[in-house]
N, C-alpha and C positions, 0 to 999 in steps of 0.2 A: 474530469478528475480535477477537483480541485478544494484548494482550503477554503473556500467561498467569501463570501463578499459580505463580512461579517466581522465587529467587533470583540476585541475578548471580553467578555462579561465578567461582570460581580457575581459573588459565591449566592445574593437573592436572585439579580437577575438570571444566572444561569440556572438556579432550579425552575423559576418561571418559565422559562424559553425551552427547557426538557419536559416539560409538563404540558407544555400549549403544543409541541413536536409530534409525542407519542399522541395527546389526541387528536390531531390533524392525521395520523398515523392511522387512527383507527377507521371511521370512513363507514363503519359499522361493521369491518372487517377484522377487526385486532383489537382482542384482549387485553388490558393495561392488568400487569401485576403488583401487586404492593408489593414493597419495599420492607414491609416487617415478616412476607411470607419468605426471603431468602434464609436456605440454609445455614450453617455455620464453616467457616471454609474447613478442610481436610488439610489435618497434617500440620508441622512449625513454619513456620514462618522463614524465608531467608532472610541474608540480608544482600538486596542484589548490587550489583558495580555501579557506579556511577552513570544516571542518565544525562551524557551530554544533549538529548533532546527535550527534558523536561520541559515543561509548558512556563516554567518560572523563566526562562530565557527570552520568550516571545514577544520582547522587547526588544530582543536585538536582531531580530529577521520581520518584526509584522508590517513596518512599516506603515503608511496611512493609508485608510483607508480608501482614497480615488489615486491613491500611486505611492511610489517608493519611500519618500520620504527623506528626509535630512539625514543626512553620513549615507547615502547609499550611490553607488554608479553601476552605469548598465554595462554587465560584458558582453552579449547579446543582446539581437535584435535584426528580425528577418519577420518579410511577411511568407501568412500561408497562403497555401490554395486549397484546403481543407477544412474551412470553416473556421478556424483558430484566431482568425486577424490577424493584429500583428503579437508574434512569440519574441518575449523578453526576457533576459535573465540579471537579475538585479544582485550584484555582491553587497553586502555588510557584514564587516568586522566581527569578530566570534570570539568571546571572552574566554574559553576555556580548548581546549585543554591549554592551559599557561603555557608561556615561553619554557620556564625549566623544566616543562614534562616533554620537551621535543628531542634532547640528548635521547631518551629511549624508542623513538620512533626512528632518527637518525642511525643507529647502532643496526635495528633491522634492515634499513633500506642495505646498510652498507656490506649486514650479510648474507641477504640475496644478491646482490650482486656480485659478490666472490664467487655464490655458489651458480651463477649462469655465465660469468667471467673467470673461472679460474686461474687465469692468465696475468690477469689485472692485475694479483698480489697487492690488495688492496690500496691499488694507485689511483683511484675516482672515493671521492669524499662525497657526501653528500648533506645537504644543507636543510634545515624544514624554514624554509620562505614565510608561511602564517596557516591558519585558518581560517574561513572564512564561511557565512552564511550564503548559497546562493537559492534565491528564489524569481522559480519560472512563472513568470503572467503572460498570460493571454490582454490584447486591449490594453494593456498599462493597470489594470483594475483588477481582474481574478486570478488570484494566487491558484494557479495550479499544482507547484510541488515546491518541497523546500529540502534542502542538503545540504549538508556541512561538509566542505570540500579541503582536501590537504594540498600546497601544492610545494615540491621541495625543488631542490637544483643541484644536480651532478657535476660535480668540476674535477677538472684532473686530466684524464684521458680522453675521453665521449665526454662532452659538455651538453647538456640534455635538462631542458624545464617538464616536470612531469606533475599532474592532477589527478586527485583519488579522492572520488567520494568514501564519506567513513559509514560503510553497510548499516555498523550497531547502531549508529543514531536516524533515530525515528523522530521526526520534531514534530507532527501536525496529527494532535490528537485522535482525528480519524483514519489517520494510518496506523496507531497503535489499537485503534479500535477493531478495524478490518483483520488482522493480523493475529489479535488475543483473540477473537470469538471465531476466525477458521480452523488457529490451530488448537483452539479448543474444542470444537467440536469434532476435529476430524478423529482422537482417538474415541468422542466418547460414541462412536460410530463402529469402534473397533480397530481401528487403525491402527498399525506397531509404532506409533512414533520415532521412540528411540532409535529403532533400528535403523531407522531413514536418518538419523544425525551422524551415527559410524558406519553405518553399509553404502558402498556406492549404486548407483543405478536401482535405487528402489524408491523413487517419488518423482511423479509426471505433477510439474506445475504449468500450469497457465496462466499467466497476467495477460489480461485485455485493456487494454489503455494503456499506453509505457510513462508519460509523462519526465521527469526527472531520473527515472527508474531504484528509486529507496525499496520500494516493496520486491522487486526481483533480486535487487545486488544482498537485501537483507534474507531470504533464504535461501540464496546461493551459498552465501556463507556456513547461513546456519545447518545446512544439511547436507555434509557429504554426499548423503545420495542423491542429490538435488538433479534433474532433471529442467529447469528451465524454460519457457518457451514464452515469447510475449509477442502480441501483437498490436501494431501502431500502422495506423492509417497515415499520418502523417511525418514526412520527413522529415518537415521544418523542427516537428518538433524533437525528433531524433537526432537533428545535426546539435542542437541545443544541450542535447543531453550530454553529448559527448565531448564539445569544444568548451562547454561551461560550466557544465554539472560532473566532470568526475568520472562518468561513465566509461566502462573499456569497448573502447573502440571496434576492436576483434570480432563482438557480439554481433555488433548489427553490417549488414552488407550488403555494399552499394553506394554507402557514403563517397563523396568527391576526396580527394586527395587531403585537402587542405584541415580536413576537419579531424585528421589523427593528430593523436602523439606521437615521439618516437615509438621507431617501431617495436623496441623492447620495451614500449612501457607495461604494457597489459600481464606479460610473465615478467615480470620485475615487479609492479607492485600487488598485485590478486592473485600469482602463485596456487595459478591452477581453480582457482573461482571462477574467472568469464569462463572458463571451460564449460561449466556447467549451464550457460545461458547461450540461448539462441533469440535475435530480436527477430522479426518478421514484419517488412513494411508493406500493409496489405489491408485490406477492408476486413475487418475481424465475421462478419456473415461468409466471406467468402474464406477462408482461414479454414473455419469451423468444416464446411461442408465437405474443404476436400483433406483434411487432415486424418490420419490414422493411429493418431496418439488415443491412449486412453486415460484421460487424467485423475489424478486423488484430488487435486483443490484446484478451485478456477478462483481469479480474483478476478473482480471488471468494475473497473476505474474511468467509464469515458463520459467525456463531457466535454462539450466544443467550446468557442469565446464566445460563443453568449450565453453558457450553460445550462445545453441542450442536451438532453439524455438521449437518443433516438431511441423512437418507438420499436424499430426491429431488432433493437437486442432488450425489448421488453412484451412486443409483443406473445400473447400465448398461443395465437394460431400460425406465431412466423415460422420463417425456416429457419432461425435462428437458433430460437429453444428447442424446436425439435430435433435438430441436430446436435445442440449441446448436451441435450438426456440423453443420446447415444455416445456422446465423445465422455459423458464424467462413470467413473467407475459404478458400477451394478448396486455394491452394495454397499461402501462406505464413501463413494465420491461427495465432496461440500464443495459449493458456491459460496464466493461473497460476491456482496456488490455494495457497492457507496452512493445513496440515496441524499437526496439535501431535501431540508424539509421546512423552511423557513417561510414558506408562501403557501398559501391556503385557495383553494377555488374559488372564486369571485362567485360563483352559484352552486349549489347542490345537484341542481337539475340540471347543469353544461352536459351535451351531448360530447361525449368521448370522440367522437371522429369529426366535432369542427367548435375551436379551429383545428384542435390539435390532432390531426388525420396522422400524419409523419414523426411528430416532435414533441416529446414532453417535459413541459417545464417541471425539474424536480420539485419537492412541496405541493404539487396537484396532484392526486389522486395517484399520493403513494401507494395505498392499500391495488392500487389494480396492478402495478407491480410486484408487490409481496405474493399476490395470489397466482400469478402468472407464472411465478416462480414455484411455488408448493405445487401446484398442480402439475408439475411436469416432476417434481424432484420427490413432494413427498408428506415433507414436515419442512417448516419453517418460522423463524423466529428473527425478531429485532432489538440492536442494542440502541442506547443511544450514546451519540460522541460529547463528552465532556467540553465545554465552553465553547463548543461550536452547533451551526444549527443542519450536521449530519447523523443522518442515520446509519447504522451497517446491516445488511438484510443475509442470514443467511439460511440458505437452502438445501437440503440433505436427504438421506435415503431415509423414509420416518420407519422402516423393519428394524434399520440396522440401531439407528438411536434409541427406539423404545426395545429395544430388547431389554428383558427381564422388569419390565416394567410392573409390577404387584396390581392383582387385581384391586379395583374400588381405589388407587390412589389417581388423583388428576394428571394430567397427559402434561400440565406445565409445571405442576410441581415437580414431578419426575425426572424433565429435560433440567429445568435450571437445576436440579439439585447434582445430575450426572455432570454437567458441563463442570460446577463450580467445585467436586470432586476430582477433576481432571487441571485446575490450573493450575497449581500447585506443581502437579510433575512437569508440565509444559515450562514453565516457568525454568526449571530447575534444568530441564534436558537440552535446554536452549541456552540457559545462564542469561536468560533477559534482563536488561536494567530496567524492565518497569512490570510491575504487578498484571496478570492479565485479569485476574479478580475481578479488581474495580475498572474494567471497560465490561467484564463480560454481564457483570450485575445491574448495570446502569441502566434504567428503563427498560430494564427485557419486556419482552411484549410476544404474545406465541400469534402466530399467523393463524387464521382461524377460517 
């Protein structure tokens, strides 16, 4: 999982670098669609809330490109024994939300805390400290996950420093890419969405990779009914998540002592959110086989410190996928996954099991990934991530998508035209601050 190891580009070079992606992409395997065959969106336009993750910011968290960079210090840092190396967490300073927008964060802190204190009679004040960019590397060099972290301070009675990642911000393009094209496609699948945003207990999520954890705490939030569930192989990178990145503590279990918050932090600041999350630290092959959830969306996000995909959660003969077609829903279950595509096969003719028998460098022979994927799920299709060199692959029931599909029209005009009819409400039912539109359009590519 990660933002890769890649500069942000210009508005030419980033069309170049989407264009050389999708056909490394193709392999002989995936269809490039023009960009004059996209529909027209459906419906007005909002105007959505402010994206404190927009990509115009990515100057104050991207730091340099072989490490951190100038204004930045490390609050973490621990080695793995999970392939990770060594797991860092780098703070810098976060321009927004301004100092005089922190009176209104302050005011809520102060009235959940009457309301789990009612005793207090408002005798603990609370303070908002700053905001701040943290971003997790692997090695000092591969930007794994990035979050914008709050951290405030209780004075009065219980004196208590407390850390909350802020769910709504998404900073790293291919986490809004991942995120607009699952929850895009899961209604056009059929899926109740909305229902899943005001009913509790009606949506099984799966994140595979935890990293930072933005993609689980962002539809915890967004989904009352959110059901939760993530798995991470690694601890280290769990303990990081939680002493630096914001994450509530509560979620994952096992952790040593030292790497909580107070102990009311988690119902003081998420008020009933980490409820809906379950971390699990566990080999995600082994997860899968003995789990009896049945899920609507899987995300998988994994990728070690030398940004290693492992073959057995890409294999199509593993035990991996065939247990996953059993664990995602019959008829409207969606996959994603986060592919990097920056690197090209040094042969056409490289034999698939050497060297790479165990391990695939993403960029090589994405297409036998895509395929691996469709063949167990169905239908599948590729976006591409705006000024970076990721792809998002997703994977779905093709009965439930191409329902009512009109005879004599094409199988990919049809999908983009359903998806790009559905972002609009998703958008709306979520109150996202960014377009899922323009990630779902972006080099769509149908798996073929």
């Amino acid at each position: 999982a990660t933002a890769h190891k890649t500069h942000p580009r210009t508005q030419r070079e980033q069309g170049t670098m989407l264009r050389a992606a999708a056909s490394r992409c193709a392999g002989g395997a995936i269809r490039r669609l023009s960009v004059a065959s996209y529909p027209a969106a459906v419906g007005a336009r909002r105007k959505p809330p402010q994206d404190e993750g927009d990509w115009s910011y990515y100057k104050e968290w991207w730091g340099e490109d072989d490490g951190p960079g100038d204004g930045a210090h490390t609050v973490f840092r621990r080695h793995s024994e999970h392939g990770n190396g060594v797991v860092s967490v780098v703070a810098y300073p976060a321009s927004i939300p301004a100092s005089d927008q922190w009176p209104v964060m302050e005011r809520w802190l102060q009235e959940r805390n009457l309301a789990i204190y009612p005793e207090s009679s408002g005798a603990d004040q609370f303070k908002i400290l700053g905001y701040q960019w943290r971003v997790m590397r692997f090695n000092d060099h591969t930007r794994q996950s990035t979050a914008k972290v709050m951290a405030c301070y209780r004075f009065g009675g219980d004196r208590a420093l407390y850390s909350m990642q802020q769910p709504n911000c998404l900073a790293v393009p291919y986490v809004k890419s991942m995120v607009s094209a699952g929850l895009t496609a899961l209604p056009s699948c059929s899926y109740d969405l909305p229902q899943a945003v005001s009913e509790p207990n009606t949506m099984k999520i799966l994140c595979i990779g935890h990293g930072g954890g933005s993609i689980p705490l962002f539809l915890a939030s967004k989904f009352r009914g959110a059901d939760v569930h993530i798995v991470e192989i690694d601890p280290v990178v769990v303990s990081a998540s939680v002493e630096s990145m914001g994450f509530p503590a509560s979620c994952a279990k096992g952790l040593s002592a030292h790497t909580m918050q107070p102990t009311d932090g988690d119902e003081l600041l998420w008020n009933g959110v980490h409820d809906r999350i379950s971390l699990h630290i566990e080999d995600a092959e082994d997860f899968i086989a003995g789990d009896s959830n049945v899920y609507d969306l899987v995300f998988i996000d994994a990728y070690d410190g030398n940004d290693i995909f492992p073959r057995k959660l890409w294999d199509a003969d593993g035990a991996f996928l065939r247990n996953l077609e059993e664990k995602v829903h019959p008829l409207h279950g969606t996959v994603v996954v986060n592919l990097h595509s920056d690197s090209g096969p040094s042969s056409p003719d490289v034999d698939d099991e050497a060297p790479f028998e165990n391990v695939l460098p993403m960029g090589r022979y994405v297409s036998h990934v895509c395929r691996a994927y469709k063949r167990h799920f169905g239908l599948a299709f590729t976006v591409a991530s705006p000024w970076l060199c990721n792809i998002t692959l997703v994977a779905c029931r093709d009965k439930a998508i191409l329902k009512g599909a009109p005879v004599g029209r094409s199988c990919r005009d049809f999908v983009l035209s359903k998806l790009l009819s559905r972002s609009s409400m998703v958008e709306q039912a979520l109150d996202l601050p960014f377009p899922c539109l323009q990630y779902v359009k972006n080099g769509f590519t149908l798996v073929e």
